[in-house]
C-alpha positions as CSV (number, residue, x, y, z in Angstrom):
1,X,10.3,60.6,168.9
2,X,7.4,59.3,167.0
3,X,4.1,61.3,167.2
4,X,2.0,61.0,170.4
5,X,-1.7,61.4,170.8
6,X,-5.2,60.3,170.4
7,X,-4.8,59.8,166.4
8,X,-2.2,57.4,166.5
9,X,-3.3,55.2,169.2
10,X,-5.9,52.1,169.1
11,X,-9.2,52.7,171.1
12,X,-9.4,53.4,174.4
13,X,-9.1,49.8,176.1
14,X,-8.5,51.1,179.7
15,X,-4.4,51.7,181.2
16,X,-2.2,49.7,183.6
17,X,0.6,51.4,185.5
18,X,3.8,51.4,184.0
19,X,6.9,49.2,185.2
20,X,9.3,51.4,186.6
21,X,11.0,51.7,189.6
22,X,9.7,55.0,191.0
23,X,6.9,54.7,194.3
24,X,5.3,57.7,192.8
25,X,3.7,58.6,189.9
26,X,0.7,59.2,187.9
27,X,0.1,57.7,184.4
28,X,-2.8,58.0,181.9
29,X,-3.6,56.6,178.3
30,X,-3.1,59.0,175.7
31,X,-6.6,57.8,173.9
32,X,-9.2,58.9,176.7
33,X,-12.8,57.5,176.5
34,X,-14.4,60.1,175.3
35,X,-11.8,63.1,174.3
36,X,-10.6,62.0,170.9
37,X,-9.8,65.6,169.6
38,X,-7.5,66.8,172.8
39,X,-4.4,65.8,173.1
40,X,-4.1,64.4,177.0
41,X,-0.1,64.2,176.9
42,X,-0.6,67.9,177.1
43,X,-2.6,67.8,180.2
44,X,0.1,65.6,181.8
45,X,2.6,68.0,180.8
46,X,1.4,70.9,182.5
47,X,0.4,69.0,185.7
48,X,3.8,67.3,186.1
49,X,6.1,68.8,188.6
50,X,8.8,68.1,186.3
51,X,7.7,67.9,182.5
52,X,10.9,67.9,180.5
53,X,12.5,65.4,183.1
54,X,9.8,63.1,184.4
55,X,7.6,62.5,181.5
56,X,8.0,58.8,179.9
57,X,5.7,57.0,177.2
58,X,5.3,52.7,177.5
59,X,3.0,50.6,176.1
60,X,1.3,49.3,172.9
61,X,2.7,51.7,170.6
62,X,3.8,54.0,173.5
63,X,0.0,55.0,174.2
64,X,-0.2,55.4,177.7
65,X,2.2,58.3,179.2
66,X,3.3,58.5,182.8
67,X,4.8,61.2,184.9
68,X,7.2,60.6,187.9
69,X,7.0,62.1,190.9
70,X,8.2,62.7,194.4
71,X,6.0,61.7,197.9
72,X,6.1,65.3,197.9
73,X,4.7,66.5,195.1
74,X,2.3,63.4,194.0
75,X,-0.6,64.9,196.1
76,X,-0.3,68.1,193.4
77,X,-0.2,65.9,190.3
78,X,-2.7,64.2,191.1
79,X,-5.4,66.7,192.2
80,X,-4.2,68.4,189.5
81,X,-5.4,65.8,187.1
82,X,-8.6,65.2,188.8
83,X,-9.3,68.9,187.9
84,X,-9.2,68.5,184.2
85,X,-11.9,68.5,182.0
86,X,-9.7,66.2,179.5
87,X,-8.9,63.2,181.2
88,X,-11.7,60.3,182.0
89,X,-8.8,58.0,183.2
90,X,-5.8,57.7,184.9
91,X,-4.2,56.6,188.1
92,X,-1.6,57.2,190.5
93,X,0.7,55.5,193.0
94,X,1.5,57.3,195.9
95,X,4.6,54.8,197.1
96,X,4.2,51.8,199.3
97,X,2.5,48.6,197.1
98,X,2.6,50.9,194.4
99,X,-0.9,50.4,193.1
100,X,-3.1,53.4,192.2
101,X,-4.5,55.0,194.9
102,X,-7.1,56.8,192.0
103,X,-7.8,53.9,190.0
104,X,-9.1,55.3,186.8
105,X,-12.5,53.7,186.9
106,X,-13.6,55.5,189.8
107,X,-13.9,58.9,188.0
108,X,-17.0,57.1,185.1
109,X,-18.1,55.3,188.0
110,X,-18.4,58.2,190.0
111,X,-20.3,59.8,187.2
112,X,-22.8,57.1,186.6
113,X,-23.9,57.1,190.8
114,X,-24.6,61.1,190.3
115,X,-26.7,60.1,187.3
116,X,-28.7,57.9,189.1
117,X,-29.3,59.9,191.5
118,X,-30.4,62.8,189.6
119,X,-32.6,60.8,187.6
120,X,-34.1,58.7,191.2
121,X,-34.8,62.5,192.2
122,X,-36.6,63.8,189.3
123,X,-38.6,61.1,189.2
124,X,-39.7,60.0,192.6
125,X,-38.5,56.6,191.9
């Protein structure tokens, strides 16, 4: 297998689920917006229920990684990726249309609302 990881991948130019046939799963880009010296694959390792098994790598270059899952243990991987301090992006599909349920925007966009907020309160604006 080649190398994975933030050095060998293009800039971060945002993720699309992978094509495969499992309902569940999480996948993330392995360049993250703004980690460049952590390698994310890692973080997907250790929150997949499965590593050695369900890990797979697909697009340009084989820069976005996902992990599969069960309906039974998606809830875990997920949460357990929302915990991480290394991941900006990712998303999962928990089944059904198989669209992500946490689409990775939500996480910077998240960010920016609790900025403006602080900032509104600081400043009495």
């Amino acid at each position: 297998m080649d190398a994975v990881g933030p050095g060998n991948c293009p800039n971060y130019t945002g993720s699309s689920p992978p094509s495969i046939s499992n309902e569940y799963y999480c996948y993330i880009p392995l360049r993250q917006p703004f980690n460049t010296t952590q390698e994310p694959i890692d973080t997907l390792r250790g929150c997949c229920p499965d590593p050695d098994a369900n890990i797979g790598l697909y697009g340009l270059h084989n820069c976005e990684a996902y992990c599969n899952a069960t309906e039974d243990t998606v809830a875990d991987l997920e949460s357990c990726l929302l915990g991480s301090r290394q991941l900006q992006a990712f998303g999962c599909s928990t089944g059904g249309t198989g669209g992500p349920v946490h689409d990775e925007r939500m996480r910077t966009w998240g960010v920016w609302v609790v900025v403006g907020l602080v900032i509104t309160g600081v400043w009495g604006v």
